[in-house]
C-alpha positions as CSV (number, residue, x, y, z in Angstrom):
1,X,31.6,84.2,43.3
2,X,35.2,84.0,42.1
3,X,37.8,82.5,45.2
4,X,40.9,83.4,43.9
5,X,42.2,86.4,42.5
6,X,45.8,87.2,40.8
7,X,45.9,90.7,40.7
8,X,48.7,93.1,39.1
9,X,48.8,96.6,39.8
10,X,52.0,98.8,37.4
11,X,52.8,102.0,36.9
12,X,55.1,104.7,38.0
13,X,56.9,105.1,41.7
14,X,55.0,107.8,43.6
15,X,51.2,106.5,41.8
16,X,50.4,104.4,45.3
17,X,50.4,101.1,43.8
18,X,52.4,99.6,46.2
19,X,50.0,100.8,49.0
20,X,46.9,100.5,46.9
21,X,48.1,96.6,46.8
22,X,48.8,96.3,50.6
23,X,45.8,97.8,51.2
24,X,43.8,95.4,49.2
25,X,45.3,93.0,50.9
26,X,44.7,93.9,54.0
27,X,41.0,94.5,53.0
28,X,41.1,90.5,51.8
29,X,42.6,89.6,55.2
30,X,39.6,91.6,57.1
31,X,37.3,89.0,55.1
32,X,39.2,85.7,56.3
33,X,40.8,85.4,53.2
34,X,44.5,84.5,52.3
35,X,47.0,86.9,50.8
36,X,49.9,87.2,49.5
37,X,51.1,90.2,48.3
38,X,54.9,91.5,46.5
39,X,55.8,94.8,45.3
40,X,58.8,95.6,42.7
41,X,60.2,98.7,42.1
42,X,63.0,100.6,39.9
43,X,65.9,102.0,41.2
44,X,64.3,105.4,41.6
45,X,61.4,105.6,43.6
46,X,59.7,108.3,42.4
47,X,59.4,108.2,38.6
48,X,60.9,104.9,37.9
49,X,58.4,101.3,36.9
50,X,56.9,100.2,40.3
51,X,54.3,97.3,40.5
52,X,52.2,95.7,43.2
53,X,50.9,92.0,42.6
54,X,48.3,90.4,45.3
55,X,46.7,86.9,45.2
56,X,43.9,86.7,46.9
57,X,42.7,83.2,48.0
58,X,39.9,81.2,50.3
59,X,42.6,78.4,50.2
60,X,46.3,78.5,51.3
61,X,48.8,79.9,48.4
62,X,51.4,77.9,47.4
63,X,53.3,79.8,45.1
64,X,53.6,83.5,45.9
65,X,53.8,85.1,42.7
66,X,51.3,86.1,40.3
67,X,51.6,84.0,37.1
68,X,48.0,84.8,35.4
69,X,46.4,88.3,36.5
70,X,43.0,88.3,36.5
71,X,42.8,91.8,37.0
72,X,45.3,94.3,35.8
73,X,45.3,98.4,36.9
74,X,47.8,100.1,34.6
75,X,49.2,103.6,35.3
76,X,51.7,103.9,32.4
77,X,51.9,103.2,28.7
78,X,55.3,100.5,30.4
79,X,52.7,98.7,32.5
80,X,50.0,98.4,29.9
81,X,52.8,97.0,27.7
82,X,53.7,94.6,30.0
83,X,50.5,93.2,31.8
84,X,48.2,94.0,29.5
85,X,48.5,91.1,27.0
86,X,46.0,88.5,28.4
87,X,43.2,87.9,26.3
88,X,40.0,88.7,28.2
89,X,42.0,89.7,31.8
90,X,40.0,92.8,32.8
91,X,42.5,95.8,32.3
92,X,41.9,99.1,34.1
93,X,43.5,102.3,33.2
94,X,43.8,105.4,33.5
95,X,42.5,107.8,30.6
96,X,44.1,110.9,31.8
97,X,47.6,108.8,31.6
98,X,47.3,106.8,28.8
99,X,45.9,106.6,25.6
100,X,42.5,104.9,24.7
101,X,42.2,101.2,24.4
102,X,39.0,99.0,22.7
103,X,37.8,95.7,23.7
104,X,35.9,94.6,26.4
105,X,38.2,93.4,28.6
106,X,39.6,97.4,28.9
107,X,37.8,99.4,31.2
108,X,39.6,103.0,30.6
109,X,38.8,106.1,33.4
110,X,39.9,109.5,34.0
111,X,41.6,108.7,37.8
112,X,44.0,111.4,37.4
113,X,41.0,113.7,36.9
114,X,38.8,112.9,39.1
115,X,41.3,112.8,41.9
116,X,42.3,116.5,40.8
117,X,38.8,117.9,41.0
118,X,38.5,115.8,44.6
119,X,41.6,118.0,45.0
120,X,44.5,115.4,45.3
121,X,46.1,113.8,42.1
122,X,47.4,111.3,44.3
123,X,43.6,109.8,45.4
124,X,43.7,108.5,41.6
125,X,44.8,105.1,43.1
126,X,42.1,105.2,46.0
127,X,39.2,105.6,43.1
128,X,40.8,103.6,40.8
129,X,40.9,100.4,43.7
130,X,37.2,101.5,44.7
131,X,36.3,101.1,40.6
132,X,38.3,97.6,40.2
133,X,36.7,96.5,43.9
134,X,33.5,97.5,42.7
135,X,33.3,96.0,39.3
136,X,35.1,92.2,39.7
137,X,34.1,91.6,44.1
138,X,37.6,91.6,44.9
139,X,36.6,92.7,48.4
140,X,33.8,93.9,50.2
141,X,33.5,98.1,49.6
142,X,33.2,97.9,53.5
143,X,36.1,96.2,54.0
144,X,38.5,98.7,52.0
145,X,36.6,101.6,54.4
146,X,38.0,99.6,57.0
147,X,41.3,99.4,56.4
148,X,41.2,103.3,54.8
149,X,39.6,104.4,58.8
150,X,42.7,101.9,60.1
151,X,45.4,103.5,57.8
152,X,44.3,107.4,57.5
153,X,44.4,110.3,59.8
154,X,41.4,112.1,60.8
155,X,42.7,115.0,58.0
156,X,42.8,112.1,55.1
157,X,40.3,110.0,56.2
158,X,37.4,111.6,54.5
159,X,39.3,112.4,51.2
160,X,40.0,108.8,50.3
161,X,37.0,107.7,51.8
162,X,35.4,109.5,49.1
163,X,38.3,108.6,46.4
164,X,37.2,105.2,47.4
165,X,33.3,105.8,46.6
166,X,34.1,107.9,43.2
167,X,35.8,104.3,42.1
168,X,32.9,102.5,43.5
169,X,30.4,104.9,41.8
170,X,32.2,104.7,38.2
171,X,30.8,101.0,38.4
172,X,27.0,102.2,39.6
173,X,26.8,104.5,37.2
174,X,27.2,102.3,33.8
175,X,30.3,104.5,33.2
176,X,32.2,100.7,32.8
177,X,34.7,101.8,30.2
178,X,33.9,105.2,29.0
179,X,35.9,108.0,29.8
C-alpha cells in the first residue's frame, strides 16, 4: 500500500475542486494520516483556472507543495495541459468536458453526466473523488462518507453520498477508462 500521495486536482472555478481537495484531506486526516493541502485560483472565481493540490503522507511533510502528482483529476482541456504531462501519473478526466485521451495511465469518465442524471451537475466532483479514491486507495471509501455526513445537510447528504458511490462503482464495475 502506497504512504504518500501528491495529488493535483485543476479545472475551472465553480467545479468543487477546491472542496473536493479539502475534503480529501480531511478524509486522510480521519485515517491518522498527514496532510497538507493548497488551493490556487484565478482572479474570477467562477469560470477562471482553479486547482486544489493535497499530499497525503504517514510521515511529517516537509515541503508543502506538490512537485510530482501521483494522481491528477483534470476538469478542463487548461488543466489537462498543464498536469497532465507525467509519464505513467494516473490522469482522471472528465469525458463529458474534454476530449478523449489513450494510454493507460488516462482513465477518462462521463462526471458531468452522471452527476446530471443524479440530478446535480455539480456532484461531478463528488463521483469523480469516489472513482479516484476507489481506484489508487487514496482513502478509505468510509472515511470520505465520513467527512460527506460531517460536511452536508440532511437535504445533500444523501445526493453526494451517492455521487460518492457512482465514483466508487466506475471502479467495481471494470468501467476503468471507458466512457
Amino acid at each position: 500500500m502506497k504512504e504518500r500521495f501528491e495529488v493535483m486536482m485543476a479545472g475551472s472555478g465553480g467545479q468543487g475542486l477546491v472542496t473536493s481537495g479539502i475534503m480529501l484531506g480531511e478524509a486522510a486526516i480521519l485515517e491518522g494520516k498527514n496532510v497538507a493541502q493548497t488551493q490556487s485560483y484565478g482572479i474570477a472565481t467562477r469560470g477562471g483556472f482553479s486547482s486544489a493540490a493535497v499530499i497525503i503522507d504517514r510521515e511529517e511533510i516537509i515541503f508543502q507543495q506538490v512537485e510530482q502528482p501521483d494522481i491528477v483529476l483534470a476538469f478542463t482541456e487548461e488543466a489537462m495541459e498543464k498536469f497532465a504531462q507525467v509519464d505513467g501519473t494516473p490522469v482522471f478526466y472528465d469525458t463529458t468536458l474534454l476530449k478523449k485521451r489513450t494510454g493507460q495511465n488516462f482513465y477518462g469518465f462521463p462526471f458531468t453526466k452522471l452527476a446530471t442524471d443524479l440530478g446535480k451537475a455539480g456532484a461531478a466532483n463528488m463521483i469523480a473523488l469516489g472513482a479516484m479514491s476507489a481506484l489508487t486507495g487514496l482513502v478509505k471509501a468510509e472515511s470520505l462518507a465520513e467527512v460527506v455526513r460531517q460536511r452536508f445537510s440532511a437535504q445533500a447528504l444523501d445526493l453526494n453520498l451517492r455521487a460518492l458511490q457512482i465514483g466508487a462503482d466506475l471502479i467495481g464495475s471494470g468501467m476503468v477508462g471507458e466512457e
